[in-house]
C-alpha positions in Angstrom: 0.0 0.0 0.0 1.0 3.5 -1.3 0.4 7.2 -1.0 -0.5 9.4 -3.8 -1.5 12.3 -3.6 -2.5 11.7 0.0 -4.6 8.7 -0.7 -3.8 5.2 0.0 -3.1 3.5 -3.5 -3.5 -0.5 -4.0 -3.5 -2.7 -7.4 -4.4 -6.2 -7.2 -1.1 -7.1 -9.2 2.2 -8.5 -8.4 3.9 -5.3 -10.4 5.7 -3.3 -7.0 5.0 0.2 -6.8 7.7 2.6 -6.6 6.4 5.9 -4.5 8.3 9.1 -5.5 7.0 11.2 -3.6 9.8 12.0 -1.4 12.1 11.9 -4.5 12.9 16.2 -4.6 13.0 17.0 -1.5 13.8 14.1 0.4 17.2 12.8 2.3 20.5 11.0 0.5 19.1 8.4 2.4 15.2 8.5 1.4 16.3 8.6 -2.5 18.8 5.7 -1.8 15.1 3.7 -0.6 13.9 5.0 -3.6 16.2 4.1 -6.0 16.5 0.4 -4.3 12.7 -0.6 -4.5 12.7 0.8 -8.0 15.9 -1.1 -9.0 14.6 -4.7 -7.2 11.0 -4.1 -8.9 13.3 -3.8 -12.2 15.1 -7.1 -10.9 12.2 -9.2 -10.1 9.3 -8.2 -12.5 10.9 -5.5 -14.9 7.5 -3.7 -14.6 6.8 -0.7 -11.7 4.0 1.3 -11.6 5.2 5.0 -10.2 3.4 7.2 -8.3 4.0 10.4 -7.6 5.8 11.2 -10.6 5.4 14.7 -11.3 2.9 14.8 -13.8 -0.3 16.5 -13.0 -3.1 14.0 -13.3 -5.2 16.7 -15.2 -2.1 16.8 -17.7 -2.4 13.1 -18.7 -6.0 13.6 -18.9 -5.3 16.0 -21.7 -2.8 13.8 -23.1 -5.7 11.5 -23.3 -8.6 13.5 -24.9 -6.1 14.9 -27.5 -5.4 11.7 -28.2 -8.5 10.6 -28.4 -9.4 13.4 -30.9 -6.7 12.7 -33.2 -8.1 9.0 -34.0 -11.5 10.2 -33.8 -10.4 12.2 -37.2 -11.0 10.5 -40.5 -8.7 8.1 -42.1 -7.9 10.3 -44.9 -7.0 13.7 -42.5 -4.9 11.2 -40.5 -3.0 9.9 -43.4 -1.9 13.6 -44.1 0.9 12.9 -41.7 1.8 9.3 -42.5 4.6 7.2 -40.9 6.9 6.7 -43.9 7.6 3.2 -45.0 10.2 0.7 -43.5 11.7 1.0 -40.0 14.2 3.6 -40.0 12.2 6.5 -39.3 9.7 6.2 -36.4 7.2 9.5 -36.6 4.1 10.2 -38.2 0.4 8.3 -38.2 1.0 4.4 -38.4 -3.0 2.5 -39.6 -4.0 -0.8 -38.3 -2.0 -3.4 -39.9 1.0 -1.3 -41.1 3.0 -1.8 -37.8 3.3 -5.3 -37.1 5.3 -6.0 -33.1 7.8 -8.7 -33.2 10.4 -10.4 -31.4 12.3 -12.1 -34.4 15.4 -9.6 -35.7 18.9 -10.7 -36.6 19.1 -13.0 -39.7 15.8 -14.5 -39.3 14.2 -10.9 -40.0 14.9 -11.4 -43.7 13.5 -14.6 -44.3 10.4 -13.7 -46.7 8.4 -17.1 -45.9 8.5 -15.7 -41.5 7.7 -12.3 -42.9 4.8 -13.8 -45.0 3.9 -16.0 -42.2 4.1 -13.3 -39.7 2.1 -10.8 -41.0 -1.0 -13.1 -41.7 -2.3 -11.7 -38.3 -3.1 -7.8 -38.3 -2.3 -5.7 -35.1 -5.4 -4.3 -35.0 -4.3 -1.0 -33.3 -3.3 3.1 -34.7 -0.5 5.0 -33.3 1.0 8.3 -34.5 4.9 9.0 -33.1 6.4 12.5 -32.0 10.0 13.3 -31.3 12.4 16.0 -30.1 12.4 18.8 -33.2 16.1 18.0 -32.6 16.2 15.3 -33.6 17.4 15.4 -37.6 17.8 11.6 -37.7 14.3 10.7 -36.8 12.2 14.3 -38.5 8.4 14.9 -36.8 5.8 14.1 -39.5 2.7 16.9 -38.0 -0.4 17.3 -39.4 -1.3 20.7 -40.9 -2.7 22.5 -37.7 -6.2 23.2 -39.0 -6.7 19.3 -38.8 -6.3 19.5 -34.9 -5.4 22.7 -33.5 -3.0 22.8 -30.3 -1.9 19.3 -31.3 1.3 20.0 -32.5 2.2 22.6 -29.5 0.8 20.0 -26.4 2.3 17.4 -27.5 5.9 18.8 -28.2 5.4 20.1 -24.6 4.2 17.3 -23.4 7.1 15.5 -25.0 9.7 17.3 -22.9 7.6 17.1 -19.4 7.9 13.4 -19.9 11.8 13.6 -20.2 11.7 15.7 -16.8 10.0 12.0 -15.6 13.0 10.3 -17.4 15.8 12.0 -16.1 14.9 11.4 -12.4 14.1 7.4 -13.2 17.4 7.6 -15.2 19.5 9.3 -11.9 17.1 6.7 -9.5 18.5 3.3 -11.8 22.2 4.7 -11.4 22.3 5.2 -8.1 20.3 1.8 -7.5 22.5 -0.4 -9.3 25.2 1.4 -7.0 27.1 3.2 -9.6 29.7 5.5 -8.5 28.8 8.1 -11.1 24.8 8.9 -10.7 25.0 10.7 -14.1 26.3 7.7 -16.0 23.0 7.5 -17.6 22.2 11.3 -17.9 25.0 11.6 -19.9 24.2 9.6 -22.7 20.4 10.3 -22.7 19.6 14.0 -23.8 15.8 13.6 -24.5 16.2 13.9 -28.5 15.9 9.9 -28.7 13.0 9.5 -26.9 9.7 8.9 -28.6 6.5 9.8 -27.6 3.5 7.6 -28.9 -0.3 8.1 -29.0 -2.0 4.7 -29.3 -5.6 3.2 -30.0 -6.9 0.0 -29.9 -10.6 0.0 -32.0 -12.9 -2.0 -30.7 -12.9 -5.2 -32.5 -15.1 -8.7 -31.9 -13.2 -10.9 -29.1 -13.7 -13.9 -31.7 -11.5 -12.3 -33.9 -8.5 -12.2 -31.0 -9.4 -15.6 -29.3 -9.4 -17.0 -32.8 -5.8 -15.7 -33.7 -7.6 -14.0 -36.8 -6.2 -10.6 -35.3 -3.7 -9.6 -32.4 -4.2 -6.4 -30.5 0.0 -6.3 -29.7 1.6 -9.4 -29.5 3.9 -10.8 -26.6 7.5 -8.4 -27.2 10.2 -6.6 -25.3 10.4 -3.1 -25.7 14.1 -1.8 -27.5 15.6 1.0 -25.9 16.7 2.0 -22.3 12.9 1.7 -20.3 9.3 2.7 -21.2 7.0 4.8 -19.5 3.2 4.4 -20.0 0.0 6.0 -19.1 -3.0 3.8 -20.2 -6.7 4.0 -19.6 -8.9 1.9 -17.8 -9.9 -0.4 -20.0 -7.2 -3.1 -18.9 -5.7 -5.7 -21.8 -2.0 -5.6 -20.8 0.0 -8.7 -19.2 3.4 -9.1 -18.1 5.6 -12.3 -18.5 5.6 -13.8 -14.9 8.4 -13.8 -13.4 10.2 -17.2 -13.9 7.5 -18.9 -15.5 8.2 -18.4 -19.4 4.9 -17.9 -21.2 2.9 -17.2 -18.4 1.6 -13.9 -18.4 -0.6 -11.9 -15.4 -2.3 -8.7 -15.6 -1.0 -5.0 -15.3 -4.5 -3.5 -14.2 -4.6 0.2 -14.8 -3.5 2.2 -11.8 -5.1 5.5 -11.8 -2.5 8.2 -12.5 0.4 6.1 -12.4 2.9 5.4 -14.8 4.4 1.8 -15.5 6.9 1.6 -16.1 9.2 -1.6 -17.8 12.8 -2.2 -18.0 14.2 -2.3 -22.1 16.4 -4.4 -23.5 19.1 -1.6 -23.3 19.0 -1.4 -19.7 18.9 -5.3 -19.4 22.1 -5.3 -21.4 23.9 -2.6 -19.5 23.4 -4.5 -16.6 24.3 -7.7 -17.6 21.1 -9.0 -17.4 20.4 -8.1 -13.4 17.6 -6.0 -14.8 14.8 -7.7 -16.9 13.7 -6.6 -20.1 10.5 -8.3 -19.2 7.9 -9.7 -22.3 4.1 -8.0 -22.0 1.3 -8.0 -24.5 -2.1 -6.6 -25.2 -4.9 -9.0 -25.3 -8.5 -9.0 -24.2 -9.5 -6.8 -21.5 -10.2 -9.5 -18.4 -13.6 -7.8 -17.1 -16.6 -8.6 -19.0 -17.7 -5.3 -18.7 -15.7 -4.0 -21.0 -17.5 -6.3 -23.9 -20.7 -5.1 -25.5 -23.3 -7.2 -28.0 -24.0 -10.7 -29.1 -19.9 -10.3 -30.5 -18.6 -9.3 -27.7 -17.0 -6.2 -28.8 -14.4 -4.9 -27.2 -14.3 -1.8 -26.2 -11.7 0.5 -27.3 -8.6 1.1 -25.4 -6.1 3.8 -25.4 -2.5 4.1 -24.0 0.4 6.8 -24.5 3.5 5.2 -23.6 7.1 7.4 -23.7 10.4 5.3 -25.0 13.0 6.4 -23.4 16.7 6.1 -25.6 20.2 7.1 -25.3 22.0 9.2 -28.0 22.0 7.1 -31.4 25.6 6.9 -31.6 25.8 5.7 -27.9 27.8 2.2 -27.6 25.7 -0.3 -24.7 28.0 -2.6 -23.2 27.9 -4.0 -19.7 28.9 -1.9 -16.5 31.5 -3.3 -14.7 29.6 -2.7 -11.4 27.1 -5.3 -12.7 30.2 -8.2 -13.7 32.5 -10.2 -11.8 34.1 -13.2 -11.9 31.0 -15.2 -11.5 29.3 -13.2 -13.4 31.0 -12.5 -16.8 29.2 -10.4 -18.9 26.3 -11.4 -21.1 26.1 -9.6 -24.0 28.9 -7.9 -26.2 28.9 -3.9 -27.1 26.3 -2.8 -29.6 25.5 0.8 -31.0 21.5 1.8 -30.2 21.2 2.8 -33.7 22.3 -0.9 -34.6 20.1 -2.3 -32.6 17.2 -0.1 -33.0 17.1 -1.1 -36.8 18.1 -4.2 -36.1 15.2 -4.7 -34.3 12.9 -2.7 -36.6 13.3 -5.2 -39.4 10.4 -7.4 -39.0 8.1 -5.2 -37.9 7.5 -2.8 -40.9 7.0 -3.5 -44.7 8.9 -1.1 -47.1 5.5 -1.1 -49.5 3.1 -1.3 -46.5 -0.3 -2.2 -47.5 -3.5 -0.4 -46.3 -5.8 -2.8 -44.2 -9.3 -2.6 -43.6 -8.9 1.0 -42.8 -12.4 3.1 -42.9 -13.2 6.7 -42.0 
């Protein structure tokens, strides 16, 4: 049991909550607590919900309805800012079935029969990315601002207030791994990697996901240093249990928190102490959330933040997190490497337009 916001917070989930609200202004000694309960949460689960983060709950509620308006356009105003084809560049208005999550990359990401194969089951889900205006490797892709007024200029702010979030979790995981340098991750994370994303599920007939005939996000680890998400309450996401591969459990919402999950970055920078932890979308476990003789789901929305180093930046394991015992994992790789590396499988260079209406 937690504290936000001077009420007594509870999930019925295994995923530990990390309270922050003693973070500022607190002792050496209260952000040492702090940084240990959210470095073992990132040990035993990889997931935390965080409370007390700093981000005004009537902000994300914004977040929310601007998101909400921006799907609610039509398919053809949305398309005016299109994510461009292939994996390199990460901005702009994805449509259902263009983005495709995977956890196949390396050499088996070229194969055209897996491709095939994978991609016979739509993600049935829209996003649209944003970025740092920094950022020249990865340029925004906006709509023209008489399709949604105020969109461009809340979420470029809202961008940046997320980073604020990032750079205390990014001091918190430092100093709770026990390096000697609490900037070590700072340093190499400027904000003009990170990616915010606006996401929508449509409500779609729970035959059609119990049947494998479409996916709302299949089971994946995310790819860079840790994700932040707010979701809504609709509930559909599940976390790998710890220890028992292919089991998943819920991650009910929280109200106002953030979860947030260990990357594969982070898992690799410390040698695998930290867990990079699978999690999926599905069906949303309370039945009131179905409507109709189809059982239609309803539709779910959820803004998570990816959180990056510099693209240039070379991951390799910290020596506090290696010993003799424990020789390190996994060799030195750049992020951009990886990053397209693992954005091979998951989108087409001629994407395809599916069942898209509006």
């Amino acid at each position: 049991m937690s504290q936000c916001n001077g009420q007594s917070v509870a999930v019925d989930s295994d995923i530990p909550i990390v309270n922050f609200a003693e973070w500022t202004y607190g002792s050496p000694d209260q952000r040492k607590q702090i940084a240990n309960e959210l470095v073992e949460a990132c040990r035993t689960v990889g997931f935390a919900y965080i409370i007390n983060h700093g981000v005004a709950p009537n902000r994300v509620e914004e977040a929310f309805d601007i998101s909400q308006k921006l799907f609610d356009l039509g398919h053809d105003q949305k398309m005016l800012a299109p994510h461009p084809p292939g994996g390199a560049v990460h901005r702009g208005y994805s449509w259902p079935g263009f983005e495709k999550i995977s956890q196949t990359f390396g050499d088996e990401a070229d194969r055209e029969d897996l491709k095939k194969e994978f991609r016979s089951i739509s993600d049935v889900k829209e996003s649209y990315e944003v970025g740092s205006e920094n950022n020249q490797d990865q340029p925004n892709i906006w709509l023209p601002d008489d399709i949604l007024p105020g969109f461009r200029s809340f979420t470029t702010e809202f961008y940046w207030q997320m980073n604020e979030v990032a750079k205390v979790l990014l001091r918190a995981m430092a100093i709770g791994i026990g390096l000697d340098d609490e900037e070590f991750f700072l340093c190499r994370h400027s904000g003009n990697n990170n990616q915010l994303r606006l996401l929508h599920y449509p409500a779609v007939p729970a035959a059609d996901i119990e049947g494998q005939r479409a996916s709302r996000m299949p089971a994946h680890s995310d790819w860079g240093t840790f994700t932040m998400l707010f979701q809504d309450d609709c509930g559909g996401l599940e976390v790998e249990k710890p220890h028992k591969e292919g089991e998943f459990m819920c991650a009910p919402p929280l109200k106002d928190a953030i979860i947030m999950n260990v990357g594969d970055l982070l898992q690799r920078w410390s040698n695998g102490t930290l867990k990079s932890t699978l999690h999926r979308v599905t069906l949303p476990p309370r039945q009131d959330r179905f409507t109709g003789d189809e059982r239609m789901t309803r539709a779910r929305y959820s803004i998570p933040y990816f959180v990056a180093p510099e693209g240039p930046t070379m991951v390799e394991c910290l020596a506090a997190c290696t010993d003799e015992k424990h020789p390190a994992k996994y060799g030195s790789i750049r992020w951009n490497d990886y990053m397209l590396m693992r954005a091979g499988m998951s989108y087409e260079d001629k994407p395809v337009e599916i069942g898209v209406t509006g």
